[in-house]
C-alpha positions, 0 to 999 in steps of 0.5 A: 662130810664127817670126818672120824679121827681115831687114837690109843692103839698100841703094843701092850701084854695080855692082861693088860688095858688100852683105851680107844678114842674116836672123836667125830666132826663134819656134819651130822646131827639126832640118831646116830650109832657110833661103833669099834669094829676090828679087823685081822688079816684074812678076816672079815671086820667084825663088829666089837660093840656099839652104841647108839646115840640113845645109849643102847649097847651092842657087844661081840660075845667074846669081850662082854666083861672086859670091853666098855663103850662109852661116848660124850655126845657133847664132844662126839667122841666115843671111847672103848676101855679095854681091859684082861686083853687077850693075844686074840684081841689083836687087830686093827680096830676101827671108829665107825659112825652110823648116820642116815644109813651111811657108814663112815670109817676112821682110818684104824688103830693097830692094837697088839696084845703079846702073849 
């Protein structure tokens, strides 16, 4: 079983930083992608960036610039830095890792960027 505990949410004003951290364990091993996706009321969750275990990097087009993923394979955590946050990057975000084609969910960080 993996488990996926999230932490870092929180209240902060447009311009501002956060950090995500998401720190996998259970049993899971080799290729695997570790990604943030968000979610707002009435919208479908939509994928925020990715990378997989070899280093490759996906973004959603509207944070390229001012989100960055990273991750410490060695401690199975991976982070998002968020920077120049905007009122629209409210949601709550989730940790999610991709592993023999199964999806597994951490349960989801609330971040609000006031204006």
């Amino acid at each position: 079983q993996v488990q996926l505990v999230e932490s870092g949410g929180g209240l902060v004003q447009a311009g501002g930083s956060l950090r995500l951290s998401c720190r996998a364990s259970g049993n899971f091993f080799g290729t695997n992608t570790m990604a943030w996706y968000r979610q707002t009321p009435g919208k479908q969750r939509e994928l925020v960036a990715s990378m997989s275990s070899g280093g490759i990097t996906n973004y959603l087009e509207s944070v390229k610039g001012r989100f960055t993923i990273s991750r410490d394979n060695a401690k199975n955590t991976v982070y998002l830095q968020m920077n120049s946050l905007e009122p629209d990057d409210t949601a709550v975000y989730y940790c999610n890792l991709r592993f023999m084609a199964t999806d597994y969910w951490g349960q989801g960080t609330q971040v609000t960027v006031s204006s």
